[in-house]
C-alpha positions in Angstrom: -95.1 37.4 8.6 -95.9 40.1 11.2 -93.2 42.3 12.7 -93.7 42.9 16.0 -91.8 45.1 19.0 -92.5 44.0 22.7 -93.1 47.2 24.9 -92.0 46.6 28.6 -89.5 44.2 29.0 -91.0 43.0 32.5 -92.2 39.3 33.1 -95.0 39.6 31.2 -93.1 41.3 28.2 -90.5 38.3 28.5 -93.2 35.7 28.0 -95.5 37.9 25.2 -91.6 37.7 23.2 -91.0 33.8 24.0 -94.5 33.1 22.8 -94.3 35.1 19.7 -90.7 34.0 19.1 -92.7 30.7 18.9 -95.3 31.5 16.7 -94.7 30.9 12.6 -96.0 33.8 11.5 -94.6 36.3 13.8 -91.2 38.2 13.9 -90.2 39.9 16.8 -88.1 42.6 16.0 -87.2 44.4 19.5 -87.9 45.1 22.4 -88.9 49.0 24.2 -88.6 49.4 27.8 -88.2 53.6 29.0 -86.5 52.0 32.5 -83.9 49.6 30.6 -80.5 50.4 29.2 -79.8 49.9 25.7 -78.9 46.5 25.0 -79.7 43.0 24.1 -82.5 40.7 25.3 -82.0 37.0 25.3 -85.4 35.1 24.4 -85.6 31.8 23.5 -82.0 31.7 23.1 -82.1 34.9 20.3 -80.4 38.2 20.9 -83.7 40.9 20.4 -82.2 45.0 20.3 -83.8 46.5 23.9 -84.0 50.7 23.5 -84.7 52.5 25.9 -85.8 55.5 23.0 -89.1 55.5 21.2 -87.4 56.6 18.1 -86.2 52.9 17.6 -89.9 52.0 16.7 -89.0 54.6 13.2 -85.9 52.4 13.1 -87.0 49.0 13.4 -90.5 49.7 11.0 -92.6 46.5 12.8 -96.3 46.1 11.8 -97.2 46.3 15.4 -96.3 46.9 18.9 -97.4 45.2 21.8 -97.6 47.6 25.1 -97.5 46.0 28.9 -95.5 48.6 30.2 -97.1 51.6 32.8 -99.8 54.1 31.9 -96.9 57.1 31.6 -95.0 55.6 29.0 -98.2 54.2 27.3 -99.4 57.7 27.0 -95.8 58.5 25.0 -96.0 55.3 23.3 -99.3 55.8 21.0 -98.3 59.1 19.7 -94.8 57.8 18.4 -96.1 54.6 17.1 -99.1 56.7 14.7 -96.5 58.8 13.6 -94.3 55.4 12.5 -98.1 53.7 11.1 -97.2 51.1 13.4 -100.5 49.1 14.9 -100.7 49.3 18.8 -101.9 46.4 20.9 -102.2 47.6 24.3 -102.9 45.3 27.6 -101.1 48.5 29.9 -103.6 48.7 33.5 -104.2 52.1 34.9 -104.8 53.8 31.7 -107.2 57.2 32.3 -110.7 57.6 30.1 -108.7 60.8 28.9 -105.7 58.7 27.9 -108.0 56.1 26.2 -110.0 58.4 24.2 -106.8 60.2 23.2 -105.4 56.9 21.9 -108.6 55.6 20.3 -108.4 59.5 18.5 -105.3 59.1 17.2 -105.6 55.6 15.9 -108.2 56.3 14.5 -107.7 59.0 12.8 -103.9 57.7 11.2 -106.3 54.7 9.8 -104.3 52.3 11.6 -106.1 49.2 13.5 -105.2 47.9 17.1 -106.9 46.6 20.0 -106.8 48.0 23.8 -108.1 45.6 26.3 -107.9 45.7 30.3 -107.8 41.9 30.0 -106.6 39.6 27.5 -108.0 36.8 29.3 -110.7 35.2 28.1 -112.1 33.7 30.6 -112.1 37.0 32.5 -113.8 38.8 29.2 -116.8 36.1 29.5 -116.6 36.8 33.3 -117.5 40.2 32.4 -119.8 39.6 29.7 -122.1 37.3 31.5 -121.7 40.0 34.7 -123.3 42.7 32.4 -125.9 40.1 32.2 -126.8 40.0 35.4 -126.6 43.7 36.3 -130.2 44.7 35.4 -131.5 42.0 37.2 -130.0 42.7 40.3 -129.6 45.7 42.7 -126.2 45.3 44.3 -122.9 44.2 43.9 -119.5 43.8 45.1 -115.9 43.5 43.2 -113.4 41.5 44.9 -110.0 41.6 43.1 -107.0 39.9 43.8 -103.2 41.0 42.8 -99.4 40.0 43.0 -98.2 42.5 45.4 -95.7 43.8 42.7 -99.0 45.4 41.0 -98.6 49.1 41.4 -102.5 50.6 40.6 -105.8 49.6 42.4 -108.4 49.2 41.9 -107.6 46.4 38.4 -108.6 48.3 35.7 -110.3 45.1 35.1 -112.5 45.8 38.2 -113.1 49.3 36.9 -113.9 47.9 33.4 -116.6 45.7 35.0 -118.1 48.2 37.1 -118.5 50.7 34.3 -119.9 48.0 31.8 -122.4 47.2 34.5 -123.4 50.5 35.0 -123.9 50.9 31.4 -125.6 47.6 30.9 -128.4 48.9 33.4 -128.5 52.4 32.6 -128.9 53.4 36.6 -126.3 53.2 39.9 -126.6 50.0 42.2 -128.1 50.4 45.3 -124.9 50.5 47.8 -124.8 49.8 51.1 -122.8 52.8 53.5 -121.5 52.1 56.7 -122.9 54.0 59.7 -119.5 53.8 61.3 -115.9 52.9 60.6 -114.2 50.9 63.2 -110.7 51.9 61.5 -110.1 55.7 61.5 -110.1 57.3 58.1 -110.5 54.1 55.7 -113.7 53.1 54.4 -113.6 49.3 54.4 -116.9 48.9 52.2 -113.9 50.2 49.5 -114.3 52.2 46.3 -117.7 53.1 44.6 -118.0 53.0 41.2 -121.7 53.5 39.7 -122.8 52.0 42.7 -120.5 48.6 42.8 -118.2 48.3 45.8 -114.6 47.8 44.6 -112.4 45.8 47.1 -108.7 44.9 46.0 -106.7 42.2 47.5 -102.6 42.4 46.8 -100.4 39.7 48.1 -97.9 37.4 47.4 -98.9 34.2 45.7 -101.8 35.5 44.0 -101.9 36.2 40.0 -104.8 38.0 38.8 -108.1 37.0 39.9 -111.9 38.4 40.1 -114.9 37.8 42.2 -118.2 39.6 41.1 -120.9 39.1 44.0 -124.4 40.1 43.1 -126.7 40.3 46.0 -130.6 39.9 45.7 -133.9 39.1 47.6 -132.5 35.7 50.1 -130.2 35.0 47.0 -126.3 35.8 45.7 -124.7 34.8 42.3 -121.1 34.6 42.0 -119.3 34.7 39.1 -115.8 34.2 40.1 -112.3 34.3 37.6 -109.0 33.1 38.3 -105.7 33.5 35.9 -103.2 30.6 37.0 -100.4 32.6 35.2 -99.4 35.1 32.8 -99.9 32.7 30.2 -103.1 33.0 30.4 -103.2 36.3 28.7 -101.1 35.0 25.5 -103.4 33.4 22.8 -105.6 36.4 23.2 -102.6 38.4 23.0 -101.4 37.2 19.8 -105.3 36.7 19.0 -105.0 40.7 18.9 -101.5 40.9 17.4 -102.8 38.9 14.2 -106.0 41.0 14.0 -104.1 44.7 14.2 -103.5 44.4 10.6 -106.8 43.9 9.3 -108.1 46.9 10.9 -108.8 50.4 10.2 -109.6 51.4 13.9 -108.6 51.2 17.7 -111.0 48.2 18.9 -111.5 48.8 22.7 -112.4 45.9 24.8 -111.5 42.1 23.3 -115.2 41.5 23.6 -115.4 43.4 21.1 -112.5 41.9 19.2 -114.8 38.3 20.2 -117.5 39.9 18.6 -119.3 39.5 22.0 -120.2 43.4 21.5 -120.9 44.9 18.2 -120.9 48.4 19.7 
């Protein structure tokens, strides 16, 4: 039986909790949220302890903690949970290099396992996977990605993982197009650059998380396109990552990487 505590108490939190207050082999022990008052959280009809204080992870002792909170209290969270040996599995959006590399350092270094992803879907990982692919074989590319309008960061950090795996996977920038002249005063509608890819983000209501990745070639496109329904998409990987904390000895960056699509 794992112990788990669910960090952020949002919507997504709320169904992480029902899913793994579903699951045989997991025990959910709490829940963290820095914006809630201390309490109780009903979830699937259960009373779960809500703190608002990151010493309740030393209280509670859970095998690992599963963060979908905001990159702030992200950056607070790893430290406490090395210094409780509790496993982090982290899905937070927004999170700096600096604050990655400092978490991957720390894990590492305590010996603890854990996985941080900047998607848990899978069908957006194999978007990405086959869209580093492509990227040495052609010279442009756009990022289209579309948002809720309750998310607070743009671009994704989904869009900027694919941009920077692309980069990587061709070892040179993309040719970008640059407007000669902006029709709107002071915005750049060709959007953010990123090794050469065009970032464009897309928040409104009705939307969940989606992807378009738009290669452009000689009298040719490819489009590889990814669409989450729900936030239930994001939960078997999720729990994927939750049952393979404990059999690790190191921060795992990327579920491709957990899907042993990269062995980097």
């Amino acid at each position: 039986m794992i112990r788990i505590v669910m960090s952020g108490a949002g919507n997504m939190g709320r169904q992480i909790m029902a899913a793994a207050e579903a699951a045989d082999d997991l025990e959910l022990v709490g829940a963290l949220d820095g914006l809630a008052e201390d309490g109780v959280i009903d979830i699937n009809g259960r009373q779960i302890p809500l703190r608002s204080s990151l010493n309740a992870l030393a209280e509670w002792s859970p095998d690992v903690v599963i963060d979908f909170s905001n990159a702030e209290w992200t950056e607070q969270l790893v430290p406490a949970a090395v210094v409780a040996g509790v496993r982090p599995v982290i899905g937070t959006s927004g999170l700096s290099d600096d604050a990655i590399t400092s978490a991957e350092q720390q894990v590492n270094e305590a010996g603890l396992g854990g996985v941080l992803a900047a998607n848990f879907a899978l069908g957006a990982v194999l978007m990405m996977h086959l869209a580093n692919i492509a990227a040495p074989l052609f010279d442009s590319v756009d990022i289209i990605e579309q948002h809720h309008d309750g998310k607070v960061d743009a671009p994704s950090g989904t869009a900027v993982a694919t941009a920077q795996s692309m980069r990587a996977a061709r070892d040179t920038d993309f040719s970008r197009n640059t407007a000669e002249r902006h029709n709107v005063d002071g915005y750049d509608s060709r959007g953010a650059a990123l090794g050469g890819a065009s970032l464009h983000s897309v928040r409104l209501p009705g939307l969940v998380a989606h992807q378009v990745i738009i290669f452009g070639g000689a009298d040719e496109t490819l489009t590889i396109r990814h669409d989450s329904m729900s936030r239930a998409s994001f939960i078997p990987e999720i729990l994927r990552a939750v049952r393979a904390a404990p059999q690790l000895d190191h921060l795992v960056i990327g579920l491709d990487r957990l899907l042993g699509l990269r062995t980097d």
